[in-house]
C-alpha positions as CSV (number, residue, x, y, z in Angstrom):
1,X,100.2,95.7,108.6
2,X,96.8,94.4,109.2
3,X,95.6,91.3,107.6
4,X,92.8,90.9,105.7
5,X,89.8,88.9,106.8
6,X,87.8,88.3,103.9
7,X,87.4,89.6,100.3
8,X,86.2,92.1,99.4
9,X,85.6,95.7,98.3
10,X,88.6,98.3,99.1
11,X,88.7,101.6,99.7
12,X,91.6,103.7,100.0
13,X,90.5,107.3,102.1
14,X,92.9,110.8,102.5
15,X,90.5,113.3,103.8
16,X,87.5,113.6,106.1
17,X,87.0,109.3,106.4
18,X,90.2,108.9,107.9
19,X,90.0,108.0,111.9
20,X,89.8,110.9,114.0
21,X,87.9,112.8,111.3
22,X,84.2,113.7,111.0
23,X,83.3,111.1,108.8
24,X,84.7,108.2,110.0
25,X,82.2,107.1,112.5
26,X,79.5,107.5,110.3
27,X,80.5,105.6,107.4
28,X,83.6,103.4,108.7
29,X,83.6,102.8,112.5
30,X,81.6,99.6,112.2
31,X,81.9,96.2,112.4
32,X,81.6,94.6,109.4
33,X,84.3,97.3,108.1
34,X,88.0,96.3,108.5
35,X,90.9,98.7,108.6
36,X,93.7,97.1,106.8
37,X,96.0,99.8,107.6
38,X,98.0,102.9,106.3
39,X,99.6,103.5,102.5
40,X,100.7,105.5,100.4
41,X,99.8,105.6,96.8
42,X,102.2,107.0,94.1
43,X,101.3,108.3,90.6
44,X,100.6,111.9,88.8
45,X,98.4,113.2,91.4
46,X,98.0,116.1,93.2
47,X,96.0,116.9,97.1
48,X,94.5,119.8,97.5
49,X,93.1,121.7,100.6
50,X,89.3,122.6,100.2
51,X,89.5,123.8,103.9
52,X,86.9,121.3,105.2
53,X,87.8,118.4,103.4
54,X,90.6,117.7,100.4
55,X,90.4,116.4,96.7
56,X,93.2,114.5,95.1
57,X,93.1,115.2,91.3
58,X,95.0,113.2,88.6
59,X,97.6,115.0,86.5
60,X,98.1,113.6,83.2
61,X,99.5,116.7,81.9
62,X,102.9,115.4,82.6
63,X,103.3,118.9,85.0
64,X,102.9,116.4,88.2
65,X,105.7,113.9,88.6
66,X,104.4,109.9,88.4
67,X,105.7,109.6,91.8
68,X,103.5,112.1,93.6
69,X,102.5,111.0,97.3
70,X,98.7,110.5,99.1
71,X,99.0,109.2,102.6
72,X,95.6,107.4,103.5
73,X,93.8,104.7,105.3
74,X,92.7,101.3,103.3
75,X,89.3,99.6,104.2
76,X,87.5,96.4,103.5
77,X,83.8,97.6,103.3
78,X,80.8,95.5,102.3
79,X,79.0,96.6,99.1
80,X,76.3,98.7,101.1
81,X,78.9,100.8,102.4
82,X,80.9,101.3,99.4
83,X,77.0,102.6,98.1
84,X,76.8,104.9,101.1
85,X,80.5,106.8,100.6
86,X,79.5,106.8,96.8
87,X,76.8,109.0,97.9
88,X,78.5,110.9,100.1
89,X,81.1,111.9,97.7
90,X,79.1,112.5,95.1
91,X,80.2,109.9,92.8
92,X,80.1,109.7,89.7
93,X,79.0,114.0,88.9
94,X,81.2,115.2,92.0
95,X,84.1,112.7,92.9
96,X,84.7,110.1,90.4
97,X,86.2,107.0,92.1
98,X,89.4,104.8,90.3
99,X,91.3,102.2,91.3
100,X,94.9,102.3,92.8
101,X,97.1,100.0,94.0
102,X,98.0,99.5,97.7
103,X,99.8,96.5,99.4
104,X,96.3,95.3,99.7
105,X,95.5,94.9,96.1
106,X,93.7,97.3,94.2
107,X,91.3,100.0,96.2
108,X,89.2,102.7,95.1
109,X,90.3,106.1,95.3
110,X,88.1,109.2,94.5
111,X,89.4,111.6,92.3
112,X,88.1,115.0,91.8
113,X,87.8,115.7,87.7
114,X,88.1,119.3,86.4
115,X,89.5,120.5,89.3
116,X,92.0,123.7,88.9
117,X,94.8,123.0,91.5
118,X,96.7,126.1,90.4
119,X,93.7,128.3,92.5
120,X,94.1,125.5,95.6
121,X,96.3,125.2,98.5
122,X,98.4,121.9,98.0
123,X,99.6,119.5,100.6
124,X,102.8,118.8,98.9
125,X,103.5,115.1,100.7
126,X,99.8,114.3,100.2
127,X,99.1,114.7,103.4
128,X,95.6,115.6,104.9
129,X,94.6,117.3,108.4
130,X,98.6,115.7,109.3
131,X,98.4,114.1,112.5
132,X,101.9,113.0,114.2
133,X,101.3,109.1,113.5
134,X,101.0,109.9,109.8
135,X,104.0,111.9,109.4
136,X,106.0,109.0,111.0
137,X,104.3,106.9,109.0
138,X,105.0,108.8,105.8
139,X,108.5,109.3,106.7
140,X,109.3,105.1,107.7
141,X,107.8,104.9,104.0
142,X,109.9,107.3,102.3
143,X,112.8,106.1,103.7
144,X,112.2,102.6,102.6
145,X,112.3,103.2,98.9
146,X,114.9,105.8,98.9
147,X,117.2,102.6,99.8
């Protein structure tokens, strides 16, 4: 697990900002932007596929189980980067960003309100655009708290 260097804002990404995907070097591949590592975050949510990109909605219906998985990157990002993926996203009228906890402290996480998952594809272990190192990762984690 990476430490971090400095305070200050987190960001917790599943889709299209991880490394490796199309946004990342635009918005995250710099160097006053620290990777703290992988995590996975657990409460009523739910992935879906978009095809391009995903969404992860929140569930308080009590249909999606509290201990639903999204797999993700964390970053330390100064504030004029947290304003640039605010933008991107849409936030607040398209993606609405929340906090969730990660072993880094809290992060933000954007949600996708009013999104109908039962017309979208789900990635049942919250996993987006899977790559080999996040499957191993996901299943190291899962292990550890089934003990």
């Amino acid at each position: 697990m990476a430490k971090e260097k400095a305070p200050g804002i987190r960001v917790f990404v599943y889709g299209t900002l991880k490394r490796g995907h199309g946004n990342h070097s635009w918005f995250l591949d710099r160097e006053d932007v620290d990777f703290l590592g992988r995590a996975v975050v657990t409460g009523p949510y739910r992935m879906c596929d978009l095809g391009y990109f995903p969404a992860v909605v929140r569930d308080d219906s009590g249909d999606t189980p509290d201990d639903s998985t999204i797999v993700g990157e964390v970053y330390r990002v100064p504030p004029e980067v947290l304003d640039a993926l605010d933008v991107l996203e849409g936030h607040p009228e398209w993606y609405h960003r929340e906090q969730v906890q990660t072993p880094w402290k809290r992060a933000w996480l954007y949600f996708m309100p009013g999104l109908e998952t039962k017309d979208a594809a789900i990635c049942e272990d919250g996993i987006w655009s899977e790559t080999p190192e996040e499957r191993e990762f996901f299943e190291e984690w899962r292990s550890g708290t089934e003990g």
